[in-house]
C-alpha positions in Angstrom: 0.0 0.0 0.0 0.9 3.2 -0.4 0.5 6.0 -3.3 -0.1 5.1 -6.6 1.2 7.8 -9.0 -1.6 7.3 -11.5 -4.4 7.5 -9.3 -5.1 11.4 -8.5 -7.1 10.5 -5.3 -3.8 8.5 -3.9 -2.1 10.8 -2.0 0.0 11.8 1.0 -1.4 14.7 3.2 0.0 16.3 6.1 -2.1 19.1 8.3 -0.8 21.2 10.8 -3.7 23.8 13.1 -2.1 26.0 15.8 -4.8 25.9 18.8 -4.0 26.8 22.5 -2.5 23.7 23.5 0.0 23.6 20.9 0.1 22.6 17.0 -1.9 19.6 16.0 -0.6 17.4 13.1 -2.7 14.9 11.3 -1.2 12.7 8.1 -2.6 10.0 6.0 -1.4 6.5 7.3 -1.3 3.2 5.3 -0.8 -0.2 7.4 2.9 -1.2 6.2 4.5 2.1 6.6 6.3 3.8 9.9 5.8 7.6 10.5 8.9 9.3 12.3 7.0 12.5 13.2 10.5 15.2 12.6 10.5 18.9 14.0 13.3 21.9 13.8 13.1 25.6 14.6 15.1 26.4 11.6 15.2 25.3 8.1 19.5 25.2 8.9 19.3 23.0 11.6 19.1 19.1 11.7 15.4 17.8 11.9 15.0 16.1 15.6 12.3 13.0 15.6 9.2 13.7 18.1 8.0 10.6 17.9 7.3 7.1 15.8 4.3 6.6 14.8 2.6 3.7 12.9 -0.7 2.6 11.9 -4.1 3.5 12.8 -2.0 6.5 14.4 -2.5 9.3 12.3 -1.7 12.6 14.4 0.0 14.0 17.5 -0.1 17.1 19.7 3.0 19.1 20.0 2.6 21.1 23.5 6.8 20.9 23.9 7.3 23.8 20.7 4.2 26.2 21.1 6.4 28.9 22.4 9.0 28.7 19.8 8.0 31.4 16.8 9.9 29.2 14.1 8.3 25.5 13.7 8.9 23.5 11.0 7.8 19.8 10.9 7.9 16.8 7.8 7.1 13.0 8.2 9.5 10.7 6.9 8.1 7.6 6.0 9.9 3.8 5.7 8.4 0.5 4.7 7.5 -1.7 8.2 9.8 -5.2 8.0 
């Protein structure tokens, strides 16, 4: 599983809200794929991993950075064994 290139509704999509508790992420998950969950405060700086993530897990919280003005997050995404 995973996305298929010629189908337009197969797709990856990460979503990132700001509320008062901090910034909540939500992605699209599959069931044979790990989510490492990366953050940085500059685009310079090394990514550090947040967390691991795999399926039916689909978002996370981050309360830890909600005071830092800079945020920057991705998902990097590797086949389960």
């Amino acid at each position: 599983m995973g996305t298929v290139p010629v189908d337009a509704d197969s797709l990856f999509r990460l979503n990132l809200l700001s509320n008062t508790n901090g910034y909540s992420i939500h992605w699209t998950v599959t069931e044979d794929r790990e989510y490492h969950l990366e953050w940085t405060n500059s685009l310079s700086n090394a990514f550090q991993t947040i967390e691991t993530f795999t399926f039916p897990t689909s978002s996370y919280i981050d309360t830890e950075h909600n005071n830092i003005p800079d945020n920057f997050y991705r998902i990097k995404v590797e086949l389960n064994d």
